[in-house]
C-alpha positions as CSV (number, residue, x, y, z in Angstrom):
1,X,34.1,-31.6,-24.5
2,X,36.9,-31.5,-21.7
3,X,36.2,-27.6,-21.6
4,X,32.8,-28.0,-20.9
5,X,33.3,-31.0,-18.1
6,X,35.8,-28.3,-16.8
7,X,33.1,-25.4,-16.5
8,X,31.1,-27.5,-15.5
9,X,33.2,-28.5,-12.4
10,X,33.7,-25.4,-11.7
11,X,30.1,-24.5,-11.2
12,X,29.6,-27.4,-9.6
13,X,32.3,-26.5,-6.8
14,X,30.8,-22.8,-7.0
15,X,28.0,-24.0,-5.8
16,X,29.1,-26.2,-3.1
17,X,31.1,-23.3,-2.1
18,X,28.4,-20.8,-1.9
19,X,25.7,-23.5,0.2
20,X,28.6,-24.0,2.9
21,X,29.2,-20.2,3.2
22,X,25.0,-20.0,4.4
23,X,24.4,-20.5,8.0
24,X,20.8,-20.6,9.7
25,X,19.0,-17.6,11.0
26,X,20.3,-16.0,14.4
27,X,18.9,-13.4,17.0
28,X,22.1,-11.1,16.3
29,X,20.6,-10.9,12.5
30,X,17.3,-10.2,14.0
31,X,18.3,-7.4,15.5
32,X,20.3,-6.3,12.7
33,X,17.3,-6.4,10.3
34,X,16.7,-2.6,8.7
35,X,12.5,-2.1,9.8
36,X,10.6,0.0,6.7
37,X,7.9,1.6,8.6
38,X,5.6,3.8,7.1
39,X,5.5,5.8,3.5
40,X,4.1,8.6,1.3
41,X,3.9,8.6,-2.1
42,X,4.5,12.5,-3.7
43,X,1.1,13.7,-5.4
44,X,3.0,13.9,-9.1
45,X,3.7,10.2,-8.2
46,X,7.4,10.2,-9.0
47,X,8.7,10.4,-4.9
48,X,8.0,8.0,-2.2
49,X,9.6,9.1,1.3
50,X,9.7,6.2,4.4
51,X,10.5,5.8,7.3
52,X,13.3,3.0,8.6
53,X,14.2,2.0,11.4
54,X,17.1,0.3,13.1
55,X,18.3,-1.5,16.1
56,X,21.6,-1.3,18.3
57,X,21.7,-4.8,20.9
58,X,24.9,-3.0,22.3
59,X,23.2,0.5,23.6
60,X,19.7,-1.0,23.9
61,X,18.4,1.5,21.9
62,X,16.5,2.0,18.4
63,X,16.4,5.0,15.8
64,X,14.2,6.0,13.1
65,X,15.3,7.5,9.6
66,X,13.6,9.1,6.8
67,X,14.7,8.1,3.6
68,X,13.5,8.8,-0.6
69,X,13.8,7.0,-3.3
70,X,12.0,7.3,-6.8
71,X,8.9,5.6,-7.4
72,X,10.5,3.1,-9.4
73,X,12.8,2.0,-6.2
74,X,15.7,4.2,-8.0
75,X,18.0,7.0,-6.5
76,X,17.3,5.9,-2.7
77,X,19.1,8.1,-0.9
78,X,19.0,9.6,3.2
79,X,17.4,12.5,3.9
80,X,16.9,12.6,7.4
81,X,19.5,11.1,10.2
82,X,20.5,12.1,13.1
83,X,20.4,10.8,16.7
84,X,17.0,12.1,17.0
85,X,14.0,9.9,16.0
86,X,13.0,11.5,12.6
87,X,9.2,10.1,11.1
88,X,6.1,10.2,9.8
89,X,6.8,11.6,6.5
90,X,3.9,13.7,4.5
91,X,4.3,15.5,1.7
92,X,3.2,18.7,1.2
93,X,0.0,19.0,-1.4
94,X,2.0,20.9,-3.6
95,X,4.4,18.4,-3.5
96,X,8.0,20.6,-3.0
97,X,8.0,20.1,0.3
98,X,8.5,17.3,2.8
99,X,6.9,17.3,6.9
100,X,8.0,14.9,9.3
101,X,8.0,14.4,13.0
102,X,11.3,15.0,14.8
103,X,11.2,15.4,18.8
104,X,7.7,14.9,18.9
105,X,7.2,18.3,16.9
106,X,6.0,18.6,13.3
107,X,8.5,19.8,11.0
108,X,8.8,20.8,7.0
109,X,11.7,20.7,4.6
110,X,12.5,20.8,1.3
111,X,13.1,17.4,-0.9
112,X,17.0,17.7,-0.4
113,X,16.5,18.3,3.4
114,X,17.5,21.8,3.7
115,X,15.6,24.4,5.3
116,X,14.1,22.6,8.1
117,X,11.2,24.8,9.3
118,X,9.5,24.0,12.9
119,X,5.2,24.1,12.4
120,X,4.4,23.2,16.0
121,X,6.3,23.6,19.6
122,X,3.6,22.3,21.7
123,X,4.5,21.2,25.3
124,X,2.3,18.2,24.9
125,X,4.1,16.7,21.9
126,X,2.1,15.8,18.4
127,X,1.5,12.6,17.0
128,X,0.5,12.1,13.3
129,X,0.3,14.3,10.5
130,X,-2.8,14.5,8.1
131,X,-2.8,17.3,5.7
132,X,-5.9,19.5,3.8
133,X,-5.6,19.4,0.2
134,X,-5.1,23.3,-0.1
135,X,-2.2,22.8,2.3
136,X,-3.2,25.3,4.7
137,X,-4.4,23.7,7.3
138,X,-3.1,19.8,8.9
139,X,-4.4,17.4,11.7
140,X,-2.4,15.8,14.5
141,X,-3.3,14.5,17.9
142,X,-1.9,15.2,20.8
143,X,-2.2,13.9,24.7
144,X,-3.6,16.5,27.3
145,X,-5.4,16.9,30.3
146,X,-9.2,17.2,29.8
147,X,-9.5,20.2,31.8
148,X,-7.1,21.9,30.1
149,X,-7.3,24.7,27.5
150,X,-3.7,25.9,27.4
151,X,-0.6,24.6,27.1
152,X,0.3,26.1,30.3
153,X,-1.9,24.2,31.9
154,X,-0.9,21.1,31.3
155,X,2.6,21.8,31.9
156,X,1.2,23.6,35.0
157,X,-0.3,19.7,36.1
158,X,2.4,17.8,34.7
159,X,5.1,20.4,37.5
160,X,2.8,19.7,40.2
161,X,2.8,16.2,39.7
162,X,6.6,15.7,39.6
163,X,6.6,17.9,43.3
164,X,4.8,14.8,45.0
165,X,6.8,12.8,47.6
166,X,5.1,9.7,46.6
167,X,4.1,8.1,43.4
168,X,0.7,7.1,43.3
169,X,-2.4,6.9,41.0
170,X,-6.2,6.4,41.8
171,X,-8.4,4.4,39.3
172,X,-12.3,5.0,39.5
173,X,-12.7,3.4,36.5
174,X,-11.4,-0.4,34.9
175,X,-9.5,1.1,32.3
176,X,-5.9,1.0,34.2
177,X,-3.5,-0.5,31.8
178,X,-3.6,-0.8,27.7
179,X,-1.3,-3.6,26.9
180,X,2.5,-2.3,28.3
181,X,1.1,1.7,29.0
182,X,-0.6,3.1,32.7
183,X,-3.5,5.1,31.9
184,X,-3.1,8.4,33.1
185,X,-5.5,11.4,33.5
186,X,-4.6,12.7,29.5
187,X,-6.4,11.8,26.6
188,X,-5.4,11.8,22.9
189,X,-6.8,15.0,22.0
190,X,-8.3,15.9,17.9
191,X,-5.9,19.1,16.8
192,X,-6.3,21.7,13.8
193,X,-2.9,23.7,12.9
194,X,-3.3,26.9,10.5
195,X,-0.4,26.9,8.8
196,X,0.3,29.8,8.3
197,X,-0.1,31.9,11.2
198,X,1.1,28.3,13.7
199,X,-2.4,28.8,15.7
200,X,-3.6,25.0,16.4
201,X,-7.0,24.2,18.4
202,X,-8.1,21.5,20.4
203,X,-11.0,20.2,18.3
204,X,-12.0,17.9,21.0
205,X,-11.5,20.0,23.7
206,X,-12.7,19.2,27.5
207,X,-13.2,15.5,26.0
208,X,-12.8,12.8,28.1
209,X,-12.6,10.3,25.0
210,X,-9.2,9.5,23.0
211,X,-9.1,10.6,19.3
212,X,-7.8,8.3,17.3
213,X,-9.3,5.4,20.0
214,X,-7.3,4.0,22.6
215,X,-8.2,0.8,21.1
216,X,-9.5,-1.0,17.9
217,X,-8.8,1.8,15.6
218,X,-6.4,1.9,12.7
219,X,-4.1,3.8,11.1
220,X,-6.1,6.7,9.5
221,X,-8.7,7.7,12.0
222,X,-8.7,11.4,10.9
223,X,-9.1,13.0,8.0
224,X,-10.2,16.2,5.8
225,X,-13.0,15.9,3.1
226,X,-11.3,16.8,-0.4
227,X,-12.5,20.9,0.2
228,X,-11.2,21.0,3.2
229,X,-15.0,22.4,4.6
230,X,-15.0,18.6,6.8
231,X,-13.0,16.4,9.2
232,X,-14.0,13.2,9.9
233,X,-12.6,10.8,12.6
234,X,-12.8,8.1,15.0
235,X,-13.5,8.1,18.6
236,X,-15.6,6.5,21.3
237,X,-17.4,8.0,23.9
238,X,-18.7,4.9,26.4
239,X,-17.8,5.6,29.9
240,X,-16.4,2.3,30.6
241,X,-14.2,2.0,27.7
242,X,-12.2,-0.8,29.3
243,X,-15.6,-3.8,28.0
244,X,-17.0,-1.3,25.0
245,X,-15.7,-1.6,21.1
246,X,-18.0,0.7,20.3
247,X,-16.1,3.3,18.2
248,X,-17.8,5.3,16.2
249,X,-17.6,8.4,13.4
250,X,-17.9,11.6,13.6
251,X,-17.8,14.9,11.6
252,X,-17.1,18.0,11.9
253,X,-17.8,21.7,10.2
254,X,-14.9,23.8,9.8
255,X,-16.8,26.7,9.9
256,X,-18.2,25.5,13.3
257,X,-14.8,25.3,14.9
258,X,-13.9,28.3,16.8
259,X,-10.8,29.1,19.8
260,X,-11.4,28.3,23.2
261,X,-14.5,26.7,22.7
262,X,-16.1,23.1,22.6
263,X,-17.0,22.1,18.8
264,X,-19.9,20.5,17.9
265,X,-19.7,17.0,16.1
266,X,-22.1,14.4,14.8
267,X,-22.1,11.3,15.0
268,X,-22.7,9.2,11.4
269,X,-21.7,5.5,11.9
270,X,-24.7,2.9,13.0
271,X,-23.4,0.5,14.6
272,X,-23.0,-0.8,18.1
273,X,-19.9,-2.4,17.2
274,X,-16.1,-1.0,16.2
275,X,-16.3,1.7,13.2
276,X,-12.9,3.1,12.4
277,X,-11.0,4.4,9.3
278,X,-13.0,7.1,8.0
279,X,-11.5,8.0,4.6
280,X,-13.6,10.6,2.2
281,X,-14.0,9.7,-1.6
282,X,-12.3,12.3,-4.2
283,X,-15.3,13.4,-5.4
284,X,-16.4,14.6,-1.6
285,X,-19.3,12.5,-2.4
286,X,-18.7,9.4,0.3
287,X,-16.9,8.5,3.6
288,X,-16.0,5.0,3.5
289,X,-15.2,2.9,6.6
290,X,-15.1,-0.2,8.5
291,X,-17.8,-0.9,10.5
292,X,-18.2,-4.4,12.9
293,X,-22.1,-4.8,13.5
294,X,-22.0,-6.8,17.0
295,X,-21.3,-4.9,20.2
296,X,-18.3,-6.3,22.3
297,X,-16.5,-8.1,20.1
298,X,-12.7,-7.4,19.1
299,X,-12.5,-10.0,16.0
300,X,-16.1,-9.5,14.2
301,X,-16.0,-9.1,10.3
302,X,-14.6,-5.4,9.3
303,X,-17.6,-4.7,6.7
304,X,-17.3,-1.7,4.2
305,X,-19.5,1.4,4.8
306,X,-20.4,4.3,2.8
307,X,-21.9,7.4,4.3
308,X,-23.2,9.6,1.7
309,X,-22.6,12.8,2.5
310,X,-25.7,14.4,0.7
311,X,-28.4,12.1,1.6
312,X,-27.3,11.1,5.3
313,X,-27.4,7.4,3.8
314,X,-25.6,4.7,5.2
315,X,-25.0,1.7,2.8
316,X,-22.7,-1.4,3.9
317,X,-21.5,-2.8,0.5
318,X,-19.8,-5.9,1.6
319,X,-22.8,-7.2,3.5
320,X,-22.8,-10.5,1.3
321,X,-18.7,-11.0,1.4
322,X,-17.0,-13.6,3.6
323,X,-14.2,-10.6,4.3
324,X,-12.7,-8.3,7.1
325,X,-11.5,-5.2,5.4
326,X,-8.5,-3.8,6.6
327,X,-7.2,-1.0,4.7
328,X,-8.9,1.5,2.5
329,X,-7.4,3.4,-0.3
330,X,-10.3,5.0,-3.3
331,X,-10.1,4.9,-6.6
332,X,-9.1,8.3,-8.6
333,X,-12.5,8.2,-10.1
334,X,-14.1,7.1,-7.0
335,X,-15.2,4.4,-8.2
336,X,-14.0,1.6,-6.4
337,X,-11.8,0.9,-3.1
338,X,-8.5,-1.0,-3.0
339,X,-8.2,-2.5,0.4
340,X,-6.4,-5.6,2.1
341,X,-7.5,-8.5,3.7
342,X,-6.9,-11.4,5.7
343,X,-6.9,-14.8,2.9
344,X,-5.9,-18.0,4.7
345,X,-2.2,-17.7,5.3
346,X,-2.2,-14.4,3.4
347,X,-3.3,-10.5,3.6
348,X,-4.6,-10.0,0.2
349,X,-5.2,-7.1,-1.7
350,X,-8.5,-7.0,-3.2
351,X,-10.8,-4.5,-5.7
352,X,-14.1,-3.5,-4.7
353,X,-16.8,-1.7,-7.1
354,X,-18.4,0.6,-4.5
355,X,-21.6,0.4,-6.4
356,X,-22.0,-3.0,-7.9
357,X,-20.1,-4.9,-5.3
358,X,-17.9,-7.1,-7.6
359,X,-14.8,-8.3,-5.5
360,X,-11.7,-9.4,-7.3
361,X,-8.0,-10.0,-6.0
362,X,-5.0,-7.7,-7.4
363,X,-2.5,-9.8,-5.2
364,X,-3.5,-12.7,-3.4
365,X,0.0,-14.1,-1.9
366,X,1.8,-13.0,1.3
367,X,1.5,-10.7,3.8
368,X,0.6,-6.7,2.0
369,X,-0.7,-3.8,3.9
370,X,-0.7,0.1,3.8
371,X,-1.9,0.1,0.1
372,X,-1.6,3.6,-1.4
373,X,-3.1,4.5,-5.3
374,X,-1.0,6.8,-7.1
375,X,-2.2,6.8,-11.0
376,X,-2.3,3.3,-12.2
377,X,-0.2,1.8,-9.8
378,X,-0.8,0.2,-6.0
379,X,2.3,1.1,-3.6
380,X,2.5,-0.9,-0.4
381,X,4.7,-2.8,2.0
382,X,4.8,-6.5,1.6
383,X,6.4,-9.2,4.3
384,X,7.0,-12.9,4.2
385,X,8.8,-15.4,6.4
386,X,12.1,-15.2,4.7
387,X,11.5,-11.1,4.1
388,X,10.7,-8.3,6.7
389,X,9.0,-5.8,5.7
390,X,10.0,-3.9,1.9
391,X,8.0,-1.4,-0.6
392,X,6.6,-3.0,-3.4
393,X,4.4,-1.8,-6.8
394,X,1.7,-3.5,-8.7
395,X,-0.2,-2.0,-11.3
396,X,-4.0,-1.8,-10.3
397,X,-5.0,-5.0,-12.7
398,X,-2.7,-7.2,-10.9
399,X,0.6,-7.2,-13.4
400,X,3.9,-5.8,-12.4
401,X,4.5,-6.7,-9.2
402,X,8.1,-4.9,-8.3
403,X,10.2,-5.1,-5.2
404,X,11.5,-1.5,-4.9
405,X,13.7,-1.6,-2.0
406,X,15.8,-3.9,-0.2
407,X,17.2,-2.6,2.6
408,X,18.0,-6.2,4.1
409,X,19.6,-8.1,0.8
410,X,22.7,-8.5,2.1
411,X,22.0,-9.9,5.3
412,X,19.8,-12.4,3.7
413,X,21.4,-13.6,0.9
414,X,23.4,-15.5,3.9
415,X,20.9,-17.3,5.5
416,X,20.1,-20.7,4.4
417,X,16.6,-21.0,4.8
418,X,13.1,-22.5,3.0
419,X,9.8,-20.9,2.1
420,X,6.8,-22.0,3.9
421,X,5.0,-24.6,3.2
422,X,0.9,-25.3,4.1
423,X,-0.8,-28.4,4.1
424,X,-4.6,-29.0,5.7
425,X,-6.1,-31.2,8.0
426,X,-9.6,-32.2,9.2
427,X,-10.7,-30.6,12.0
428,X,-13.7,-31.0,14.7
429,X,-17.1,-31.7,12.8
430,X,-15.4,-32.1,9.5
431,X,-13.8,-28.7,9.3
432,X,-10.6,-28.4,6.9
433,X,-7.9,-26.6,9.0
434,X,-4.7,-24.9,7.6
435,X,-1.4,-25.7,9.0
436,X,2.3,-23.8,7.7
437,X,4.9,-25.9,8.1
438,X,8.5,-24.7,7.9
439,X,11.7,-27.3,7.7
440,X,15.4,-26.4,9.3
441,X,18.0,-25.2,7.3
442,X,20.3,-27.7,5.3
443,X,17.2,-30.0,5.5
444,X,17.3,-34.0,4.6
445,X,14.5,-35.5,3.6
446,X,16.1,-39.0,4.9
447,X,16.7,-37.3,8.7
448,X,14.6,-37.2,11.7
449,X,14.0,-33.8,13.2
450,X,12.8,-32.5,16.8
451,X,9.3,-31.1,16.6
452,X,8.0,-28.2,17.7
453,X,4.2,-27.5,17.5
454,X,2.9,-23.8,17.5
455,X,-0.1,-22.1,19.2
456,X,-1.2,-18.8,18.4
457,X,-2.5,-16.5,20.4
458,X,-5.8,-14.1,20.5
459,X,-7.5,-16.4,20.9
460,X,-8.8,-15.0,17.6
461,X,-5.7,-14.7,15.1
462,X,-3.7,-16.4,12.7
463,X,-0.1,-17.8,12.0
464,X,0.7,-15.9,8.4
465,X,3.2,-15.6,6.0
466,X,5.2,-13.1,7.5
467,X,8.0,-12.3,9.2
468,X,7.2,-11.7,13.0
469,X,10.2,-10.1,15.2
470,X,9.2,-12.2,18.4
471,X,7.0,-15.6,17.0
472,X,9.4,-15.8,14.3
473,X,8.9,-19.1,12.7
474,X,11.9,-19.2,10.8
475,X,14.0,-18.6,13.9
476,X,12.4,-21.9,15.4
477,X,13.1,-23.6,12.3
478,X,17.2,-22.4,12.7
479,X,17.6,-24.5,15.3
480,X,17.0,-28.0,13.9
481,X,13.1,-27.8,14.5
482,X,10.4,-28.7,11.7
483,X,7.9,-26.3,12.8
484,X,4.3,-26.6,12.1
485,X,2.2,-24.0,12.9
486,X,-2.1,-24.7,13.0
487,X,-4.9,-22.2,11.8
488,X,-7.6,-23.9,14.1
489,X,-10.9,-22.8,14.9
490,X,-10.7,-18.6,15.9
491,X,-8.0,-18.0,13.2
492,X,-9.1,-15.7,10.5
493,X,-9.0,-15.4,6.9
494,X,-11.1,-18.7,6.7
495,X,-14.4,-17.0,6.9
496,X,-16.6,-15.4,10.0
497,X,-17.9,-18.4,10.7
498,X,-14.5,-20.3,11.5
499,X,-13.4,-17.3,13.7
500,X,-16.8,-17.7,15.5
501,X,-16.3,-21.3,16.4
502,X,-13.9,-20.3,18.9
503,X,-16.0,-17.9,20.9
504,X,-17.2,-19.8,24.4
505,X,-15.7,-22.8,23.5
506,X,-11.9,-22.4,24.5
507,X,-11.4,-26.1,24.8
508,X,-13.8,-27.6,22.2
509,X,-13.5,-27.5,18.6
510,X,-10.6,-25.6,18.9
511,X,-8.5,-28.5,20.7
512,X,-10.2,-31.2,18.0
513,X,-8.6,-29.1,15.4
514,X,-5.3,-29.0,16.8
515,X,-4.6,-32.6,18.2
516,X,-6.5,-33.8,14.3
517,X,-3.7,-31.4,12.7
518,X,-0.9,-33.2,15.1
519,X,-2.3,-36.7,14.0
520,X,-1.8,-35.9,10.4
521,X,1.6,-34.6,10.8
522,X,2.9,-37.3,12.2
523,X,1.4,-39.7,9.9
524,X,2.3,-38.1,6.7
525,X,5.6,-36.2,7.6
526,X,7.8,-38.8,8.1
527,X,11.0,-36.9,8.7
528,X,9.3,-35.6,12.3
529,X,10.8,-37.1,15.4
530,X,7.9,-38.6,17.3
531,X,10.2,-39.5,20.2
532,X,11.3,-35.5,20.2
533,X,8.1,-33.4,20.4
534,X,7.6,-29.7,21.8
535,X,5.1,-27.3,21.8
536,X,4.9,-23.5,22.9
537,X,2.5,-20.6,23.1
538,X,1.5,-17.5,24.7
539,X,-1.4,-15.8,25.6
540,X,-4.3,-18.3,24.3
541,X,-1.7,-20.4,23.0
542,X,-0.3,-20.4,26.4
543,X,-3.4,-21.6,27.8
544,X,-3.7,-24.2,25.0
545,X,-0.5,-25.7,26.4
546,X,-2.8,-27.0,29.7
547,X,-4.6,-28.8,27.4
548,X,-2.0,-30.4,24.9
């Protein structure tokens, strides 16, 4: 009996020991939080290559790395790291060798990183890398002047440009400024590489329109069909692109394109809204994408199209779901689509039957994105507000889910820290509006705690289970706060409808369902400080701070 009153001290005091050794959340381990980026998965399956990136506060400066690993998160090992920003990794279709993007040029090596081999040395720099399935040919985009069909000629523009005495640009058009980037005279441009003999062509040459889009586009906005004989892609070709959403897809015939001259496209997507992510079926028989139907609007529900190739057809199979589809990733059999979603505090991963329609989840909880099918298993990153970003598996019926790398374990096994909680409120008109709420570290339930309120921006958005590098709730949290964060009227994953109410009614139903959410807190959380209340936003949740 004594023995186990001693072990059991001793755990005890273990404990105790390990809970004092945890300290809140601070900006220093921000910073020093690894960043898993993007990832390919090899075509036998076994090989998964990503990128990582990392931070140094001291020399202001970051640095990507390309690492592998085994599909089962084993054997994760470097393969590419220098001082040089090294990403983008694609496998080769054979699968024995890796390409990457290193000094804005696409380069190849083998799986142990030996035998780098340059593909491109363009003047303009390359961005993206989308192979055929033959492996003879890839995709990339690249920024150049209109005007230009040479290389030379855009480094001709770019020389006289630098001999002006002044700096200056003239804007004939509204488009001046995309988020933190001037608009200059180049435009993302479409590319096709041969291979072999390193001859590339602008596919989109003399164009005055970005390929992928400047805005509103996602990440896979070119493609080859599964012969190779096709490229579809994303682009829009409004004038004043600064008020249109109206990107559309095109295709193209490889045996139209030709050197030096302008190929011919057609145009396949209906709508007057945003049409992005073309993505061809195995079987050559489909393109899938998203398609918004109304014209001018950013945050309309992402349905699912499918252009049949044969028949000219255009069929939009999620016309009766509730659902903005993000991602899109075809079954082996092509069959069905496994894409992600937006699901109340969530992004989802869902299973769609392209013929019959029948929706089902295969992972409804946190934050999952950049789904990728290889055999009976789902590969994707997954966040959530006590984990950045970190490759995960699940089998495609929903079992299995695996964590297969964690590049930040050690660094968070130190932080004391709770999950998120939710709770909901009635809004304007009887609405039931989502809140998360988040507690300080080393909480007591007995304790009163300052208050700060959260508004999200958009206005259409949504405060998520994730774990966000500037809105970081958990970093509010570290210092003392209880922090509750509202999914009001505009926020999605709560249906069209909900995200509608917003629209022309900034201060409405909107400001009903945050001050109702407020009410409740206070009522029923009584460890909140009503004496000791902030709140903070930006950009619409900014403007929401006039009104609170």
């Amino acid at each position: 009996m004594k023995q186990i009153l001693f072990i059991l001290t001793i755990l005890l005091i273990n404990m105790n020991l390990n809970a004092q050794t945890k300290r809140p959340l601070t900006v220093d381990d921000m910073w020093a939080m690894k960043r898993v980026l993007e990832f390919d998965v090899s075509p036998d399956g076994k090989t998964i290559a990503l990128t990582v990136q990392e931070f140094s506060f001291e020399t202001n400066k970051g640095n990507k790395n390309i690492w592998l690993m085994n599909s089962d998160g084993s054997n994760l090992r470097v393969l590419k790291n220098s001082e040089v920003n090294e990403s983008t990794p694609k496998f080769i279709p054979d699968g024995k060798k890796l390409s990457f993007i290193k000094g804005a040029q696409i380069w190849m090596c083998d799986l142990d990183g030996n035998n780098e081999e340059q593909l491109t040395d363009l003047y303009t720099g390359v961005d993206n890398i989308v192979w055929s399935n033959d492996g003879k040919k890839l995709l990339f985009a690249s920024e150049v002047y209109p005007d230009c069909a040479t290389q030379e000629c855009n480094k001709m523009k770019d020389e006289e440009k630098a001999k002006e005495k002044a700096e200056y640009k003239v804007y004939t058009d509204l488009m001046m400024r995309h988020w933190d980037s001037w608009r200059t005279e180049k435009r993302s441009h479409l590319f096709l590489l041969d291979v072999e003999k390193k001859n590339y062509i602008d596919l989109t040459l003399h164009s005055n329109s970005d390929v992928p889009p400047l805005a509103l586009g996602s990440a896979n906005d070119f493609s080859f069909s599964p012969d190779g004989n096709e490229i579809a892609f994303t682009m829009n070709t409004d004038k004043e692109i600064a008020t249109s959403t109206n990107n559309d897809i095109f295709i193209i015939n490889v045996k139209d394109i030709q050197q030096g001259k302008e190929t011919p496209y057609k145009k396949i997507s209906g709508s007057a809204g945003n049409d992005n992510q073309p993505v061809y079926s195995p079987d050559g028989k489909y393109i899938a994408f998203t398609s918004m139907e109304r014209a001018g609007l950013e945050s309309d529900k992402q349905r699912l199209a499918l252009y049949n190739r044969e028949t000219g057809e255009l069929k939009y199979v999620s016309q009766n779901l509730d659902i903005s589809f993000g991602g899109l990733a075809w079954s082996e059999d092509s069959k069905h689509i496994y894409y992600d979603a937006a699901f109340e505090i969530y992004n989802s991963i869902y299973k769609i039957n392209v013929e019959t329609g029948e929706n089902n989840f295969v992972l409804k909880e946190r934050v999952n994105a950049n789904a990728t099918l290889s055999g009976s298993k789902l590969y994707f990153r997954q966040q959530q507000s006590r984990l950045p970003y970190e490759i995960f598996s699940i089998n495609i019926d929903g079992t299995e889910l695996k964590q297969l790398t964690f590049f930040n374990k050690n660094l968070l096994d130190k932080i004391e820290w709770y999950d998120i909680e939710t709770f909901w409120a009635e809004g304007a008109e009887g609405a039931k509006v989502q809140s998360i709420l988040v507690k300080p570290p080393f909480f007591d339930e007995t304790k009163k705690y300052p208050f700060i309120y959260l508004i999200h921006g958009g206005p259409q958005g949504h405060w998520n289970d994730d774990f966000h590098y500037r809105w970081n709730l958990q970093m509010f949290a570290a210092k003392g706060y209880v922090v509750i964060a509202p999914n009001p009227r505009g926020s999605f994953g709560y249906g069209q409808e909900f995200t509608d109410g917003i629209s022309q009614d900034w201060g409405g139903k909107v400001y009903v369902d945050i001050m109702n959410t407020l009410d409740y807190a206070l009522q029923n959380y009584k460890f909140i400080d009503e004496n000791n209340l902030f709140s903070a936003g930006a950009s619409y949740g900014g403007y929401m701070m006039n009104w609170i």
